[in-house]
VOVEX-201060 format. One record per residue: z negated, y negated, x negated of N, C-alpha, C, O in turn. Coordinates in Angstrom, 3 decimals. Each point is the difference from the previous one (the first is absolute). Layout:
{n_c3:Z&n_c2:Y&n_c1:X&ca_c3:Z&ca_c2:Y&ca_c1:X&c_c3:Z&c_c2:Y&c_c1:X&o_c3:Z&o_c2:Y&o_c1:X}
...
***
This chain:
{n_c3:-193.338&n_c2:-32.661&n_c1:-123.347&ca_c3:0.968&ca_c2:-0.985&ca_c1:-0.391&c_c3:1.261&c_c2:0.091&c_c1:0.869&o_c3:0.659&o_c2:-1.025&o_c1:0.177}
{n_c3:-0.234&n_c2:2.332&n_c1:0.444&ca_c3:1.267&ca_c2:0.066&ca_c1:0.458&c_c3:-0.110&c_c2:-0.538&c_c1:1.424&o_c3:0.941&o_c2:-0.477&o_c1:0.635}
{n_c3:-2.626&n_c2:0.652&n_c1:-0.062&ca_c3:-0.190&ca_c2:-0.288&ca_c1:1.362&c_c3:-0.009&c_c2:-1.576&c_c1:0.093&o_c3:0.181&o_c2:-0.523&o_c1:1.100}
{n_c3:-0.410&n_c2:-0.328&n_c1:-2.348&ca_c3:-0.117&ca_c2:-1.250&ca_c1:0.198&c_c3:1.442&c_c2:-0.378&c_c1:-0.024&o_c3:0.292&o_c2:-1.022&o_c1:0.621}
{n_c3:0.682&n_c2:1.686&n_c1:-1.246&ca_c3:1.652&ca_c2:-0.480&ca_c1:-0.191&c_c3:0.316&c_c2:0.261&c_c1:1.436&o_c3:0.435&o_c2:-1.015&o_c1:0.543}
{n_c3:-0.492&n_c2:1.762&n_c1:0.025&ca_c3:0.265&ca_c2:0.546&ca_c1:1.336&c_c3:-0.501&c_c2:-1.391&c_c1:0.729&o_c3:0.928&o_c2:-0.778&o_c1:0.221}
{n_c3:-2.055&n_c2:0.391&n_c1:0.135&ca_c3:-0.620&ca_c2:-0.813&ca_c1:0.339&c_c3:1.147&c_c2:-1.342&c_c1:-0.173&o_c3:0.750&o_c2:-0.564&o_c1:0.796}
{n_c3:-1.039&n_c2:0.397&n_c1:-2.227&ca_c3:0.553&ca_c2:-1.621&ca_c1:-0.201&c_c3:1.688&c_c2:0.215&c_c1:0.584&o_c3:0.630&o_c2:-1.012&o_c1:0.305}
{n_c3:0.010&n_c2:2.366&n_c1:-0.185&ca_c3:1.367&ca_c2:-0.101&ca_c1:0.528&c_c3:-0.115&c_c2:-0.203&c_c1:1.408&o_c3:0.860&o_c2:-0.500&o_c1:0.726}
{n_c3:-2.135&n_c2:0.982&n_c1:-0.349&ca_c3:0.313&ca_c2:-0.767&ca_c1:1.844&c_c3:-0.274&c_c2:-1.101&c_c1:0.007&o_c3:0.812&o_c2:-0.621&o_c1:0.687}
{n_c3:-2.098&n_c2:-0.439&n_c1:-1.405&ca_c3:0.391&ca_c2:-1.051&ca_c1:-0.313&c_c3:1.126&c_c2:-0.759&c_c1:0.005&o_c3:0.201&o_c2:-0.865&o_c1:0.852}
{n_c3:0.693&n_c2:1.168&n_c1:-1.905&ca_c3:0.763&ca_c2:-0.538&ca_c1:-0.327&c_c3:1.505&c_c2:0.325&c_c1:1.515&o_c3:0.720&o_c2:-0.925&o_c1:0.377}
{n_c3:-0.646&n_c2:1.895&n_c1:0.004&ca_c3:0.971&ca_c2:0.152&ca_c1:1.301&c_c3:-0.748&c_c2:-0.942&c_c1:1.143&o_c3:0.762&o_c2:-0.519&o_c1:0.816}
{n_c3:-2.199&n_c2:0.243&n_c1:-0.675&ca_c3:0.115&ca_c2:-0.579&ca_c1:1.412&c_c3:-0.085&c_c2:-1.399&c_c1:-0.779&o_c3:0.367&o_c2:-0.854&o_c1:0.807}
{n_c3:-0.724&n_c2:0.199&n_c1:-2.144&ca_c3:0.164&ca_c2:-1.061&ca_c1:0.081&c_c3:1.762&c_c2:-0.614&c_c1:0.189&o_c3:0.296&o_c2:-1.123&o_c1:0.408}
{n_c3:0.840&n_c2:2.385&n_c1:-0.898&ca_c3:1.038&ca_c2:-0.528&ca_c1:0.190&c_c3:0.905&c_c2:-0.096&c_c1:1.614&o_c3:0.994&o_c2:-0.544&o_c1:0.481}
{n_c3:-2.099&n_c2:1.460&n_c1:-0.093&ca_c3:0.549&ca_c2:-0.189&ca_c1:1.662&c_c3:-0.965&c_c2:-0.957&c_c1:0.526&o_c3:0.245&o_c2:-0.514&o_c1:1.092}
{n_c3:-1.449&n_c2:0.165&n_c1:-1.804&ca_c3:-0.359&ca_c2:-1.481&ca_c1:0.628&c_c3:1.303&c_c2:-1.128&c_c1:-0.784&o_c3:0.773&o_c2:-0.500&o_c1:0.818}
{n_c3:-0.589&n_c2:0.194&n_c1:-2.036&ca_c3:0.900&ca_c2:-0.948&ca_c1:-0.236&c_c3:1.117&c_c2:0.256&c_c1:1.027&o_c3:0.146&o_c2:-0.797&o_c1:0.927}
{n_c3:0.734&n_c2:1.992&n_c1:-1.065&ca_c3:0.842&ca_c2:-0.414&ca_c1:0.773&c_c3:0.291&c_c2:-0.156&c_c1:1.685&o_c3:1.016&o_c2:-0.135&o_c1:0.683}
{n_c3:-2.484&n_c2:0.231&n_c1:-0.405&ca_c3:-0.194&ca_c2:-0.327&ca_c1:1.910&c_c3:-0.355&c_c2:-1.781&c_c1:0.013&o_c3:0.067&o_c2:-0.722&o_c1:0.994}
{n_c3:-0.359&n_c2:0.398&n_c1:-2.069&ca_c3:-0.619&ca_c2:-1.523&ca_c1:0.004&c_c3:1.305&c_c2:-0.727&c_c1:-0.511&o_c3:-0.041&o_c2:-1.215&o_c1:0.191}
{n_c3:0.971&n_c2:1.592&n_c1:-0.680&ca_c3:1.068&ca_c2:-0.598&ca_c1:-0.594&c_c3:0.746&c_c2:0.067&c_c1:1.815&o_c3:0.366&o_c2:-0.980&o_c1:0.648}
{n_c3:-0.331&n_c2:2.322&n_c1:-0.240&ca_c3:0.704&ca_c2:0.191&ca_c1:1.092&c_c3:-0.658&c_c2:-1.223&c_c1:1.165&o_c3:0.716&o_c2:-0.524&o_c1:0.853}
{n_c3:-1.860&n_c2:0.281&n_c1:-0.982&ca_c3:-0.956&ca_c2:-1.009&ca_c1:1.560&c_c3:0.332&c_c2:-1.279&c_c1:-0.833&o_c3:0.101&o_c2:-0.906&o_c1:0.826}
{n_c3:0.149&n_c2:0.338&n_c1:-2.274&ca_c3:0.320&ca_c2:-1.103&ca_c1:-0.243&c_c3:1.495&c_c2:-0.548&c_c1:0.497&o_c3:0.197&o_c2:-1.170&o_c1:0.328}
{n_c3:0.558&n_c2:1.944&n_c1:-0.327&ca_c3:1.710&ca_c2:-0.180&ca_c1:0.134&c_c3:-0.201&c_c2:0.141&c_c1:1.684&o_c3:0.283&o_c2:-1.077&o_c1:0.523}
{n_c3:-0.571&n_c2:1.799&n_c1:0.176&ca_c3:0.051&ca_c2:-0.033&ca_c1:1.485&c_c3:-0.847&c_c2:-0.272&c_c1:0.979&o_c3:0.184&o_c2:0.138&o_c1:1.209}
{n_c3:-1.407&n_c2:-0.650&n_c1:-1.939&ca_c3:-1.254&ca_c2:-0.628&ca_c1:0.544&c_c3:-0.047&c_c2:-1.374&c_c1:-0.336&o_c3:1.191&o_c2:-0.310&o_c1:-0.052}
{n_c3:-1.846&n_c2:-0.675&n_c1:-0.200&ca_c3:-0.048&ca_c2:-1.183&ca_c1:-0.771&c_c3:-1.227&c_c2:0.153&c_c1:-1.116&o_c3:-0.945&o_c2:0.778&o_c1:0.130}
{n_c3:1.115&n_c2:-1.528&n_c1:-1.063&ca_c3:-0.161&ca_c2:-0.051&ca_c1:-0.698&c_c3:-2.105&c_c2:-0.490&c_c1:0.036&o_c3:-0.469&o_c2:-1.132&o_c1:0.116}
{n_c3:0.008&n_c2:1.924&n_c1:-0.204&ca_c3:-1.334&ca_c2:-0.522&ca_c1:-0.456&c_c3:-0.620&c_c2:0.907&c_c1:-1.250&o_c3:0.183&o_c2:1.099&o_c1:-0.523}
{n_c3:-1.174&n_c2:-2.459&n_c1:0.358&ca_c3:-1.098&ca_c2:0.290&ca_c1:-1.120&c_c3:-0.703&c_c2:0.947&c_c1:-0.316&o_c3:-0.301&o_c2:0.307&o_c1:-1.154}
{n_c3:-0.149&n_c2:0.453&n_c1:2.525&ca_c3:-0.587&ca_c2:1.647&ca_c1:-0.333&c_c3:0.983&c_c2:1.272&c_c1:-0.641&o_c3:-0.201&o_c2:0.860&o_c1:-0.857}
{n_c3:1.613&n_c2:-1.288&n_c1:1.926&ca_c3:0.901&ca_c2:1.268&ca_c1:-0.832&c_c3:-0.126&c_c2:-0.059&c_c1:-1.331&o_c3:-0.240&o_c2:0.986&o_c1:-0.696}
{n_c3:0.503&n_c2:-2.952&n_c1:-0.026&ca_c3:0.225&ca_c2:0.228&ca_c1:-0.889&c_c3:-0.871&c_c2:0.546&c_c1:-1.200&o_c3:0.363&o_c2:0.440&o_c1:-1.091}
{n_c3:-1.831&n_c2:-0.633&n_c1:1.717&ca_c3:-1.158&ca_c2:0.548&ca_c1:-0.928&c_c3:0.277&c_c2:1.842&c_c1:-0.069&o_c3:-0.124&o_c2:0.780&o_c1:-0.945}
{n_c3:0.604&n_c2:-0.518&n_c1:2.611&ca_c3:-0.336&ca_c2:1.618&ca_c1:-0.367&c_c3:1.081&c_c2:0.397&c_c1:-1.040&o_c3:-0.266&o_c2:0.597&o_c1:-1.043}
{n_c3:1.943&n_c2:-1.116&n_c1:1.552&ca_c3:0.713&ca_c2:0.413&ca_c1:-1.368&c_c3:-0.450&c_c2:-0.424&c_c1:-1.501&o_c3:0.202&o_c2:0.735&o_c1:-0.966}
{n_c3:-0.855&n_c2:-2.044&n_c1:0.875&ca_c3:-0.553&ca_c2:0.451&ca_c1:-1.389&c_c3:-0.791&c_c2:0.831&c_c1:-0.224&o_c3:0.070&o_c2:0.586&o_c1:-1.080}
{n_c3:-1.177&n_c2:-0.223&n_c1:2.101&ca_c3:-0.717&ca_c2:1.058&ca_c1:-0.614&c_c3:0.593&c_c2:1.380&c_c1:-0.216&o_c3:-0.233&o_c2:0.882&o_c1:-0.826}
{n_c3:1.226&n_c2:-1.006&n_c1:2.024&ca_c3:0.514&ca_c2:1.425&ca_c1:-0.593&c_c3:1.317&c_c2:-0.112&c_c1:-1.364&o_c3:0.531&o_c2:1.012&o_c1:-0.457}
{n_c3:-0.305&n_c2:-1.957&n_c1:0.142&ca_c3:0.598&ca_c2:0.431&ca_c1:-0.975&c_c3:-1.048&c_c2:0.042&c_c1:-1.118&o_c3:-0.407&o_c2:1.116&o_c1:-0.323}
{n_c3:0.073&n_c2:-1.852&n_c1:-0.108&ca_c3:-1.331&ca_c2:0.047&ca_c1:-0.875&c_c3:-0.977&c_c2:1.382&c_c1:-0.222&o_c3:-0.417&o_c2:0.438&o_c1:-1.072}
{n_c3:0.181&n_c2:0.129&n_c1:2.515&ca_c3:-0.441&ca_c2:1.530&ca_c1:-0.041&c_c3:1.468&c_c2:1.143&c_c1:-0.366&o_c3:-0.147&o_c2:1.196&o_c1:-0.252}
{n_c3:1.100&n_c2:-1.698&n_c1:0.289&ca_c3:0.826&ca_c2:0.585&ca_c1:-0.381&c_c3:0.297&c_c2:0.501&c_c1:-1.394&o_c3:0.174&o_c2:1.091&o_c1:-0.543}
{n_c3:-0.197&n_c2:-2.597&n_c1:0.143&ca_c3:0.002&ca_c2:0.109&ca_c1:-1.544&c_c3:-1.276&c_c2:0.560&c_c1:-0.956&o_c3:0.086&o_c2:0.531&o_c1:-1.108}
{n_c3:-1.174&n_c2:-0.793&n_c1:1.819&ca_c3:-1.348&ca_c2:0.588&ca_c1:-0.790&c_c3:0.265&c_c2:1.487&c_c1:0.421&o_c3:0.026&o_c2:0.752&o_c1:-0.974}
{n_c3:0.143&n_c2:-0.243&n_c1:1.983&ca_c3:0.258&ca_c2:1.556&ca_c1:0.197&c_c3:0.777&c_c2:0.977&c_c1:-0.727&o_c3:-0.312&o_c2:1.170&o_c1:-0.226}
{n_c3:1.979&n_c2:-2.148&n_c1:-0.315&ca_c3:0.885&ca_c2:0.472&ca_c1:-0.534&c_c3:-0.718&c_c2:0.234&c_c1:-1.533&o_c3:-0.062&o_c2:1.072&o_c1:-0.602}
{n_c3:-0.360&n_c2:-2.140&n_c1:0.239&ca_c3:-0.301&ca_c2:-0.204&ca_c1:-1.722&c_c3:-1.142&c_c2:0.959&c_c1:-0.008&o_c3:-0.208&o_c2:0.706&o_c1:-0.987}
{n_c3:-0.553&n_c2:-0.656&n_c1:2.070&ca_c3:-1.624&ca_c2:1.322&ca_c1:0.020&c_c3:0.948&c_c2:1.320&c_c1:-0.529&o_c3:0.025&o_c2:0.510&o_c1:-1.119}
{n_c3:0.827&n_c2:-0.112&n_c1:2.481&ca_c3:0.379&ca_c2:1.248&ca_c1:-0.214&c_c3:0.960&c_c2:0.420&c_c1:-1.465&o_c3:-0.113&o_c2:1.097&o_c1:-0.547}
{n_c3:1.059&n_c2:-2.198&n_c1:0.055&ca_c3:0.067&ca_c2:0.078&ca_c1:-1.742&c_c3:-1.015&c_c2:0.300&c_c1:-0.468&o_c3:0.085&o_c2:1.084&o_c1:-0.576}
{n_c3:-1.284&n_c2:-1.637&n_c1:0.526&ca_c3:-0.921&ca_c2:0.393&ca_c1:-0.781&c_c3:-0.234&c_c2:1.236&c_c1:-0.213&o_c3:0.140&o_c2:0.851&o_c1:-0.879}
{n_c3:-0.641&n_c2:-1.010&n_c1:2.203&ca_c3:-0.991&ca_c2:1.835&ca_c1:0.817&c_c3:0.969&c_c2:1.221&c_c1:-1.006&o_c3:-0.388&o_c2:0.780&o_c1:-0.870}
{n_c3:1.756&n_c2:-1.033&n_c1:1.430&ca_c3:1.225&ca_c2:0.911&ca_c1:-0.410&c_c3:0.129&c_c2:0.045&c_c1:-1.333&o_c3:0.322&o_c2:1.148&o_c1:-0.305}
{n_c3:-0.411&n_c2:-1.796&n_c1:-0.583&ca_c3:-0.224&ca_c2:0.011&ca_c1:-1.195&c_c3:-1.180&c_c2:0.705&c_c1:-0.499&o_c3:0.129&o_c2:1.097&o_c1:-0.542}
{n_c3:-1.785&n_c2:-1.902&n_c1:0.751&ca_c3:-0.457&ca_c2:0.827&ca_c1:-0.412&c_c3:-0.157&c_c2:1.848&c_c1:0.748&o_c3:-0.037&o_c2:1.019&o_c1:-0.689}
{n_c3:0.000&n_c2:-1.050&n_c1:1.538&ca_c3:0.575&ca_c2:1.577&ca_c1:0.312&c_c3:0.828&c_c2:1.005&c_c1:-0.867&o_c3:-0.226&o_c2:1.171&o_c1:-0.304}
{n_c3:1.735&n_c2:-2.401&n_c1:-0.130&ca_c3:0.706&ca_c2:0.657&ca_c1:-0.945&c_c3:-0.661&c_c2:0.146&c_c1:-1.380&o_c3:0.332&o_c2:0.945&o_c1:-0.715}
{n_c3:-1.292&n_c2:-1.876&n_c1:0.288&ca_c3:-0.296&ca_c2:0.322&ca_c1:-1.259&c_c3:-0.967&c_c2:0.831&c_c1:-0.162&o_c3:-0.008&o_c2:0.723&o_c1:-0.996}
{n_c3:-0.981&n_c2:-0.662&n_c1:1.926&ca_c3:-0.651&ca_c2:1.345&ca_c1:0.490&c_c3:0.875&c_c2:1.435&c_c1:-0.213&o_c3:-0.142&o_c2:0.815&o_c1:-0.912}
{n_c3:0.827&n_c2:-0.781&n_c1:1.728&ca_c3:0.945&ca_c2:1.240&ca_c1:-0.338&c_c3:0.480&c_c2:0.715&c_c1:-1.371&o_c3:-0.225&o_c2:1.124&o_c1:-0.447}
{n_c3:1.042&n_c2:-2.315&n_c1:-0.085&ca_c3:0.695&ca_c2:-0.248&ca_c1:-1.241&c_c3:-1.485&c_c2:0.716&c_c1:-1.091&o_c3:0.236&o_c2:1.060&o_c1:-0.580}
{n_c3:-1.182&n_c2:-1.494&n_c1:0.455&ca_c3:-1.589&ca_c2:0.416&ca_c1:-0.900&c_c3:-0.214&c_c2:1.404&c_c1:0.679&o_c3:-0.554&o_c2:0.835&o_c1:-0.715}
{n_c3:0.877&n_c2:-0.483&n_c1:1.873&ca_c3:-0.740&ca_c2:1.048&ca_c1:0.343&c_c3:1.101&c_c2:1.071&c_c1:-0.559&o_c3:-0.548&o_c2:1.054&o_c1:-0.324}
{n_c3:1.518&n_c2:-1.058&n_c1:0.192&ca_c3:1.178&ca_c2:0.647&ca_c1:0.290&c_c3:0.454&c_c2:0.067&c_c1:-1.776&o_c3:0.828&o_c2:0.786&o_c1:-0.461}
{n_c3:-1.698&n_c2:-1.939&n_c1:-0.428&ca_c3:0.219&ca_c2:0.184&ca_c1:-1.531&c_c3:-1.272&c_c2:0.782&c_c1:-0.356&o_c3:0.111&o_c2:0.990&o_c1:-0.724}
{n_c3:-1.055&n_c2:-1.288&n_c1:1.084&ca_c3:-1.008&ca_c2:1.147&ca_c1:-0.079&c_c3:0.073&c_c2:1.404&c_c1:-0.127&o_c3:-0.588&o_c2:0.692&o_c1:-0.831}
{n_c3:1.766&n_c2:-0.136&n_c1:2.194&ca_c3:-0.352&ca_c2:1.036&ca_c1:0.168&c_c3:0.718&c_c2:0.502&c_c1:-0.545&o_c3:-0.214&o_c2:1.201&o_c1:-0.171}
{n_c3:1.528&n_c2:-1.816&n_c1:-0.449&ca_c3:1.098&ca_c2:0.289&ca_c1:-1.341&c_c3:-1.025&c_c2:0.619&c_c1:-0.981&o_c3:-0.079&o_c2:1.189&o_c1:-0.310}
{n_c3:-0.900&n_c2:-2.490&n_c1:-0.239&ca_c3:-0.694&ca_c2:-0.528&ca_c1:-1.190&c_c3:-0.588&c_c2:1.725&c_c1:-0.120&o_c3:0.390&o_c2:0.711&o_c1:-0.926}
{n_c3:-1.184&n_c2:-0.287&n_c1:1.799&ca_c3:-0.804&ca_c2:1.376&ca_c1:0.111&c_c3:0.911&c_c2:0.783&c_c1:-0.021&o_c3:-0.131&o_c2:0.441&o_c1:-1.142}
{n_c3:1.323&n_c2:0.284&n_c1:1.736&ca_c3:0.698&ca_c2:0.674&ca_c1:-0.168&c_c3:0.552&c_c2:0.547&c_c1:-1.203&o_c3:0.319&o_c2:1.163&o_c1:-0.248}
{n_c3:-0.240&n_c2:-2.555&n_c1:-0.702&ca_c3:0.840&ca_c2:-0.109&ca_c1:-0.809&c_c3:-1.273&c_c2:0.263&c_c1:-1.039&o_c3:0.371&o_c2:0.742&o_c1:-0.910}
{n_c3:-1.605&n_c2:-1.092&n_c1:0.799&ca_c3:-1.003&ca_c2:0.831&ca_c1:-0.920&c_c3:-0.681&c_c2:1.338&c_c1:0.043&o_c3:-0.659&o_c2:0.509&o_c1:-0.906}
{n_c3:1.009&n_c2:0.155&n_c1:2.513&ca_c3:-0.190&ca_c2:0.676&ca_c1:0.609&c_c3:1.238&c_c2:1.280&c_c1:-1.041&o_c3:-0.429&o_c2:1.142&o_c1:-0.162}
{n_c3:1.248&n_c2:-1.351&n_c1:-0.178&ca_c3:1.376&ca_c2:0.640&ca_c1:-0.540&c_c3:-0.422&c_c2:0.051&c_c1:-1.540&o_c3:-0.014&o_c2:1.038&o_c1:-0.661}
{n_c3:-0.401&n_c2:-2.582&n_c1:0.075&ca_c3:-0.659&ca_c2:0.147&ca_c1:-1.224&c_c3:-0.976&c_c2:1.272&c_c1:-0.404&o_c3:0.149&o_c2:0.830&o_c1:-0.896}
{n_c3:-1.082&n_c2:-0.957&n_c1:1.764&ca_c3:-1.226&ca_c2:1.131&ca_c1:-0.362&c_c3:0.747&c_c2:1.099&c_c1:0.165&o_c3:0.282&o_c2:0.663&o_c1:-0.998}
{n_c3:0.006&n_c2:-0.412&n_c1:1.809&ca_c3:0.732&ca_c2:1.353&ca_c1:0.310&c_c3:1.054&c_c2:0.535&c_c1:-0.833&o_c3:0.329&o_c2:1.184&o_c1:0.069}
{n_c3:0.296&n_c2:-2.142&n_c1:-0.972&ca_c3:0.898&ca_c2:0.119&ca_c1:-1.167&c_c3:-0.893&c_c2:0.184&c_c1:-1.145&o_c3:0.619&o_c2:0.782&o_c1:-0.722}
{n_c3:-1.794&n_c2:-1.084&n_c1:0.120&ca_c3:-0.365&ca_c2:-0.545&ca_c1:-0.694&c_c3:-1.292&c_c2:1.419&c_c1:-0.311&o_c3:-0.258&o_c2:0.435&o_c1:-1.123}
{n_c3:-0.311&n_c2:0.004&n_c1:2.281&ca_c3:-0.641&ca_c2:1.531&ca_c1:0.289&c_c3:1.152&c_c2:1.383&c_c1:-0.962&o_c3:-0.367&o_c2:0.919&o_c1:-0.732}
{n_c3:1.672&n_c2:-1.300&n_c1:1.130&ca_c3:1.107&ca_c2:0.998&ca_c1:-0.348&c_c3:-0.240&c_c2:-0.083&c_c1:-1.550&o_c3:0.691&o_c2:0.668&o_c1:-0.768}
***
């Protein structure tokens, strides 16, 4: 999961250095129809990349958050028995 967040963050950096090289060839180049397809695509891959890696990052965190109450959860019955033997 962390290798795909990794992933969607280079995604998401070269689609914003594609937006902003196509914004840059629209203002000092003239203006055509292909730039304007690639800046939409890259903003568009931008935005699906950004909202992926929320996800990804989330569930990761809630992964954690369960693993990390678990090992409370055992500890903490782990203390029971051991109180409870006395």
């Amino acid at each position: 999961m962390k290798l795909l967040s990794n992933f969607l963050m280079l995604v998401l950096i070269i689609s914003v250095i594609t937006v902003i090289v196509t914004i840059i060839l629209e203002i000092f180049y003239f203006p055509n129809i292909l730039i304007v397809k690639i800046l939409a695509t890259g903003i568009l891959l931008g935005v699906i990349s950004l909202y992926s890696i929320d996800v990804i990052n989330f569930m990761i965190l809630k992964r954690k958050i369960e693993e990390d109450e678990r090992k409370l959860t055992d500890r903490i019955l782990d203390r029971k028995c051991k109180n409870d033997e006395h």
